[in-house]
C-alpha positions in Angstrom: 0.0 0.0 0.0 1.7 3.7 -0.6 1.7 5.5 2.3 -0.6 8.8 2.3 2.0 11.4 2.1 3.7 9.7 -0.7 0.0 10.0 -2.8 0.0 13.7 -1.9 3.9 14.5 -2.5 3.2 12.8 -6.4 -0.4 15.1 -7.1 1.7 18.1 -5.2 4.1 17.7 -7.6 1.6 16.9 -10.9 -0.1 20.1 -10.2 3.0 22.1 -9.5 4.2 20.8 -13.1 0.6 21.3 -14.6 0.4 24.3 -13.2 3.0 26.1 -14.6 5.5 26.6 -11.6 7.9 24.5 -13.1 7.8 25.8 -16.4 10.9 28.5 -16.4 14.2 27.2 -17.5 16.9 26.4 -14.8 20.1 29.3 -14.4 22.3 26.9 -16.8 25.6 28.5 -14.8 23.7 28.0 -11.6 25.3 26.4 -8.6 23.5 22.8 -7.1 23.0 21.1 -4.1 22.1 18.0 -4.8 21.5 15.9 -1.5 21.1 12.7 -3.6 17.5 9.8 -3.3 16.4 8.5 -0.4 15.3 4.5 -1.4 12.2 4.1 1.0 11.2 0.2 0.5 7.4 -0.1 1.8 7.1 -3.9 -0.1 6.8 -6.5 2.2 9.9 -8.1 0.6 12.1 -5.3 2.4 10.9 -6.2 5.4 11.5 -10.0 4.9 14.9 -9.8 3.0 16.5 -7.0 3.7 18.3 -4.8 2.0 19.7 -5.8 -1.4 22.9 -5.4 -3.1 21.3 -4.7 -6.6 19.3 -2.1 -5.4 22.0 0.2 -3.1 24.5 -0.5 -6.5 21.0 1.0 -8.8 20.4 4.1 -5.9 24.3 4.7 -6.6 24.0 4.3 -10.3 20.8 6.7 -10.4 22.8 9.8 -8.2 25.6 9.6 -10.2 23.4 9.5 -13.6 21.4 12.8 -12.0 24.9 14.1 -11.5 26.5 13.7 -14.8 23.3 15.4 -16.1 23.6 18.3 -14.2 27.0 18.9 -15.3 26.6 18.1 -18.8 24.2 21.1 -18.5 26.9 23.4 -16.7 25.9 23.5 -13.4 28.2 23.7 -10.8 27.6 20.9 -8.2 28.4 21.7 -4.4 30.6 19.7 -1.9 28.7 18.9 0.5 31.1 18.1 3.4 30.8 21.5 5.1 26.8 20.6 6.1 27.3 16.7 6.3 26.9 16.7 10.4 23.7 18.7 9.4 22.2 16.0 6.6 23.1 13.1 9.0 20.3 14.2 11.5 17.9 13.9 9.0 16.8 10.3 7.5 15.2 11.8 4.1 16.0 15.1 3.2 13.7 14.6 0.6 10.8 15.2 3.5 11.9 17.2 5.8 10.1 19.8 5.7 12.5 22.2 3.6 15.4 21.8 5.5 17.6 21.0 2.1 17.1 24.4 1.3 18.2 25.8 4.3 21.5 23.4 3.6 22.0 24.4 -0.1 21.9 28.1 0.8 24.3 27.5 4.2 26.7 26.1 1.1 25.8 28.8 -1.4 23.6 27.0 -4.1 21.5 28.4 -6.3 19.1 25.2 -6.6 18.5 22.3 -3.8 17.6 18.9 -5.6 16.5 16.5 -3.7 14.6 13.0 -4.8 13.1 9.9 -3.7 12.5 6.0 -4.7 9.7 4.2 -3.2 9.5 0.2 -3.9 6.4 -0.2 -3.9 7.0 -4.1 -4.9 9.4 -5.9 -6.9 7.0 -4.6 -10.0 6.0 -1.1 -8.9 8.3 1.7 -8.4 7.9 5.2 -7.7 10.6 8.1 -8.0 10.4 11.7 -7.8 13.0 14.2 -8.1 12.2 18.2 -6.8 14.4 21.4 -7.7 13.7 24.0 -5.1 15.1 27.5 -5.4 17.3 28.7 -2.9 16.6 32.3 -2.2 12.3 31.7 -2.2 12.1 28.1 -1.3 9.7 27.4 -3.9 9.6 24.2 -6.1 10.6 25.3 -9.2 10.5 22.2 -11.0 9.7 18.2 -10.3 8.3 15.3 -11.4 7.3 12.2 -10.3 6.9 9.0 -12.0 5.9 5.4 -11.7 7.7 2.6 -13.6 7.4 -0.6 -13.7 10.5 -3.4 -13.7 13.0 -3.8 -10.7 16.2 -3.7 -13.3 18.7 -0.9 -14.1 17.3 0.0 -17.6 13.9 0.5 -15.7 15.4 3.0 -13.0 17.4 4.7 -15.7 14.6 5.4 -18.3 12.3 6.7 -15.3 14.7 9.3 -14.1 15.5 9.9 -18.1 11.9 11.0 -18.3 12.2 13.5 -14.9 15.3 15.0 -16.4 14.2 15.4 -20.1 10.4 16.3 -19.6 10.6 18.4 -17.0 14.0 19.2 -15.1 16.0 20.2 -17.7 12.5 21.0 -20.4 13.1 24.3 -21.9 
């Protein structure tokens, strides 16, 4: 079952999108934040198994493909070491109540990017990934999507569709 807040997070963000808040372009030269995906397992096989390896090597496979996008695009992507003892007292700084963009603009970012995938079951994933401006704290662009296959080409063609249809849409 998907928790509550994750139903309202994915409309939040489909009317944000379909609103029109996330339709400006990104500050190309801008500098980013990016406190990497929380992996939030609510299947029941989680909670029998464990954690597994091919899923902590796809989370790690996913940052650094958001990554490489974001500097392909010219952005300038922040160390995060001066705020780490901050980030470690939260588990998801994907939901924590705006406190990523009080860390990006500690560091000096223009943009905080934070995102999330949910395992819904070994068929049913969600992700999401949010841009939130510095200086307002508004969302100014994210997307979530659902896709379905537990496999690398899955998770990579999901967070394909974020970046190209709305992060990085013109």
């Amino acid at each position: 079952m998907i928790a509550p807040f994750r139903i309202f997070f994915g409309l939040l963000l489909l009317a944000l999108t379909a609103g029109g808040a996330a339709s400006a372009p990104l500050q190309s030269d801008a500098k980013v934040a990016f406190f990497g995906l929380t992996f939030i397992d609510t299947s029941t096989e989680g909670a029998y198994f464990g954690v597994r390896e091919d899923e902590t090597q796809r989370m790690a496979m996913l940052e650094a493909y958001v990554e490489e996008a974001f500097e392909e695009r010219g952005f300038a992507l922040m160390d995060l070491s001066p705020v780490q003892r901050k980030m470690d007292l939260y588990a998801n700084l994907a939901d924590c109540n705006g406190c990523e963009v009080s860390l990006a603009r500690e560091l000096g970012a223009t943009y905080a990017v934070v995102g999330e995938v949910q395992k819904v079951s070994n068929l049913i994933l969600s992700m999401n990934l949010m841009v939130r401006d510095t200086e307002s704290g508004r969302a100014v662009k994210g997307l979530a999507v659902d896709i379905r296959g537990n496999n690398d080409k899955s998770w990579l063609r999901g967070m394909r569709y974020i970046l190209k249809n709305n992060i990085f849409k013109e």
